[in-house]
C-alpha positions in Angstrom: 151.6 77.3 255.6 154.9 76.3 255.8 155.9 73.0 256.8 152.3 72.3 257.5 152.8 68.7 258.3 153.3 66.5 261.2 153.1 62.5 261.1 153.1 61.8 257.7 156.1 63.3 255.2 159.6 62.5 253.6 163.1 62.7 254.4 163.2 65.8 252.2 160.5 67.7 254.1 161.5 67.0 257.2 165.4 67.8 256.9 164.4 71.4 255.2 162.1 72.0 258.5 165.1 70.6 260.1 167.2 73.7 258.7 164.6 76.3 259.7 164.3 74.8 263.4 167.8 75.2 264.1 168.3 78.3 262.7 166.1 79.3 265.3 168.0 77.6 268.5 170.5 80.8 268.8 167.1 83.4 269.0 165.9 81.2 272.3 168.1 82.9 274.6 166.5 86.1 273.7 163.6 85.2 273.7 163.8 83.5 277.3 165.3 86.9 278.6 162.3 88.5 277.1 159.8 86.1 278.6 161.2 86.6 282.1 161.3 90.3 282.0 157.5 90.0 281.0 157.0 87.7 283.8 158.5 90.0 285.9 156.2 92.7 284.6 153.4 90.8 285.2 154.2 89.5 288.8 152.9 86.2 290.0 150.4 85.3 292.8 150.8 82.2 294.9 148.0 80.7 297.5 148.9 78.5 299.9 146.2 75.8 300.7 145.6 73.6 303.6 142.6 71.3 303.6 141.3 73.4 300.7 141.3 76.7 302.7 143.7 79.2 301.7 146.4 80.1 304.7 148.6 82.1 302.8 149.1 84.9 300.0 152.1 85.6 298.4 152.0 89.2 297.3 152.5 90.0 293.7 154.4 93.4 294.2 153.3 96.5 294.4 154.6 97.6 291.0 154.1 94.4 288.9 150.5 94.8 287.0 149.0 91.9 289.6 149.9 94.1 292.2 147.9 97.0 290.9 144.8 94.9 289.6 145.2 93.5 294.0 145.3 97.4 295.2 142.7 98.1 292.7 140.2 95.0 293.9 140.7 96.1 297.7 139.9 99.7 297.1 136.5 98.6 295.2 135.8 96.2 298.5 136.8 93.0 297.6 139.8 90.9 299.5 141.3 88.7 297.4 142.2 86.3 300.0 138.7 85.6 300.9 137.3 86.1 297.0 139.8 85.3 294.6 141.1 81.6 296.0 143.1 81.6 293.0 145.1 78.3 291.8 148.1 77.9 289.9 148.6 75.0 287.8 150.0 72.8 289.9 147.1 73.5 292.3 144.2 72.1 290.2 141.0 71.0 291.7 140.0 67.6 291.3 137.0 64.9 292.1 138.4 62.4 294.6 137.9 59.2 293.5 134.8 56.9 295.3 134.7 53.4 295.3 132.2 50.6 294.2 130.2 51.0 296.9 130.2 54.8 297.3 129.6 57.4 294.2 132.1 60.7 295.0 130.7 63.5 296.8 133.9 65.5 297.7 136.2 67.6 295.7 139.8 67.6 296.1 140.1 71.2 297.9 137.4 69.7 300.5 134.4 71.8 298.8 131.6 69.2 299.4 129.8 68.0 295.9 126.3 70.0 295.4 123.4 67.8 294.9 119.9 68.3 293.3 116.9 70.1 295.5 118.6 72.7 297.3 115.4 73.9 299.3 116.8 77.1 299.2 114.0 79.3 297.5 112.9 81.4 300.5 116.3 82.2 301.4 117.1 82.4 297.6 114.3 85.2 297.0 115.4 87.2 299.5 118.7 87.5 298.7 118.1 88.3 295.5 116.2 91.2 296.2 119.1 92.4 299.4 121.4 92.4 295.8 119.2 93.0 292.6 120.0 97.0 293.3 124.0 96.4 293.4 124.0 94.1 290.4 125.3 96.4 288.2 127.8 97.9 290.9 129.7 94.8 291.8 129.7 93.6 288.0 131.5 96.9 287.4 133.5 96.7 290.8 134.7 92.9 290.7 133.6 90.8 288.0 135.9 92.7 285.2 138.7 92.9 288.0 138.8 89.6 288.5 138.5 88.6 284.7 141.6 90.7 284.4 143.7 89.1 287.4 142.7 85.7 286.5 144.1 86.4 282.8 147.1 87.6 284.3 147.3 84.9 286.4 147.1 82.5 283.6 148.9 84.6 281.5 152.4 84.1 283.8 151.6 80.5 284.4 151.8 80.6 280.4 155.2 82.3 280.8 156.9 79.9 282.8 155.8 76.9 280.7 157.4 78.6 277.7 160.8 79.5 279.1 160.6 76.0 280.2 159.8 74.6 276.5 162.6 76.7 275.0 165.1 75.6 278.0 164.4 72.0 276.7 164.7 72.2 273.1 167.8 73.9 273.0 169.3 72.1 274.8 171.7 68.8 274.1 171.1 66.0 272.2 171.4 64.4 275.5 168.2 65.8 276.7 164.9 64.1 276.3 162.4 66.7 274.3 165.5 68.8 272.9 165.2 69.8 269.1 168.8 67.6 268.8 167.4 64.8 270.5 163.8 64.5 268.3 165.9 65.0 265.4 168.4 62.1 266.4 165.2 59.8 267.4 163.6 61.1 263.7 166.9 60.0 262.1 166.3 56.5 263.4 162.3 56.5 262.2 163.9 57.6 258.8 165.9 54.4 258.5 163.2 52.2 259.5 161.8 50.2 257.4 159.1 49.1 259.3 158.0 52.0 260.0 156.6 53.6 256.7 154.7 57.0 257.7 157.8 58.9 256.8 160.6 57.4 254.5 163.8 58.6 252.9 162.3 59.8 249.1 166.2 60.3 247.9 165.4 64.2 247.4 162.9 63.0 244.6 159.8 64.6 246.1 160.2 67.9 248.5 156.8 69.0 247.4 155.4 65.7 249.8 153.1 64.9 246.8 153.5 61.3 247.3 154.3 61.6 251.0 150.2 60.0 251.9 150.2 57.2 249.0 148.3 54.4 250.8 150.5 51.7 252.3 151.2 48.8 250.6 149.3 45.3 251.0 152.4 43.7 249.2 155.9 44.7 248.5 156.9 44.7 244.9 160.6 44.2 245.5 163.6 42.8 242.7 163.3 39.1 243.9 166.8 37.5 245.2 166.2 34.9 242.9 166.9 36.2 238.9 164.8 33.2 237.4 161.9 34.6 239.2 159.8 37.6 237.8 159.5 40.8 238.5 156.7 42.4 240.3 155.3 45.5 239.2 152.9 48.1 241.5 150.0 48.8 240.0 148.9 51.8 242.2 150.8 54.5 244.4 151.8 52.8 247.5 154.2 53.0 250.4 156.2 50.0 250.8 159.4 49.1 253.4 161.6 50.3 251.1 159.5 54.0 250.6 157.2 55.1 247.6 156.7 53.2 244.8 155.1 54.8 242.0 152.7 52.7 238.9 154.8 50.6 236.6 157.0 50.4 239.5 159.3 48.1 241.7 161.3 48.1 245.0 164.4 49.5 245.5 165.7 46.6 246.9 168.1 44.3 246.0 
């Protein structure tokens, strides 16, 4: 695949994916307005939660594809305010936390933890057999329903966090996460010499053949002193001055 790296490579890799990403920035707009005309398409469902107990529905529209999946569910039986209790992302259930002397028993939507030995068979056998007959009827009425609103659901949740990514990365170099500003912060990894997962290879290597030579234990740099001699690499490494192939020394001066 193309440009199939991502911590370890070269200044040449890495300024060609550079040219493809940017060619891209003028597309986002496009694709943003396409994104929100799907969302719109879609519709979106909000709950509204108090104490874990839903107080409120936000209807999707009757046109949008949520709002015929909802008119859809009623007509089979089901209430989606009761059944559904759907949650965006921002509305995630979680454990809240116990303490050293206490293990946690509640969840975060105030649904009390289930422990082990119900002592619910009798009750348990009975209702089985009040629904063993309708099995197949709510299965057919509900469960594929609500498969399909739940998708949706996350399906526009998925939506909104893309036309929030592309927002960001075209945006300035200013911006923290922009394409600009990862490329300016790159730049400065590039020039690092401390940092040696990527280095500048001079154009030598766009293939990245030498881009995961193991790092060096020593540096085999031209010593500052000319009377000294000359170190020599006897194996592929990566050094602060970049790749440094057999027979080898620094680029330093």
């Amino acid at each position: 695949m193309a440009f199939d790296f991502l911590g370890t490579f070269n200044k040449t890799q890495w300024e060609r994916y550079l040219v493809f990403a940017r060619a891209q920035i003028p597309l986002v707009e496009a694709r943003i307005g396409y994104l929100r005309a799907e969302r719109a398409r879609i519709g979106t469902v909000a709950f509204e939660y108090q104490g874990g107990v839903p107080v409120s529905l936000t209807s999707p529209g009757q046109t949008t594809y949520l709002g015929k999946l909802f008119a859809a569910y009623e007509v089979m039986g089901g209430n989606p305010f009761l059944d559904l209790r759907a949650r965006t992302r921002s509305q995630a259930i979680f454990t809240i936390r116990g303490s050293e002397t206490s293990t946690p028993n509640m969840m975060s939507n105030g649904e009390v933890m289930g422990q082990r030995g119900l002592a619910d068979a009798l009750s348990s056998e009975l209702s089985r057999k009040s629904r063993v007959w309708l099995d197949g009827t709510m299965k057919a009425r509900f469960d594929r329903l609500e498969r399909k609103i739940r998708r949706a659901l996350d399906y526009s949740d998925e939506l909104d966090l893309e036309i929030l990514l592309l927002a960001k990365i075209s945006s300035a170099v200013t911006t923290d996460g922009s394409l600009e500003f990862i490329a300016e912060q790159m730049a400065g990894l590039l020039t690092d010499p401390n940092y040696r997962a990527i280095f500048d290879d001079q154009g030598k290597d766009p293939f990245g053949l030498t881009s995961y030579a193991p790092f060096s234990e020593y540096d085999v740099e031209p010593p500052l002193d000319p009377n000294l001699g000359t170190r020599v690499a006897t194996a592929p490494q990566r050094q602060d001055s970049g790749y440094v192939g057999p027979g080898e020394t620094g680029g330093k001066a």
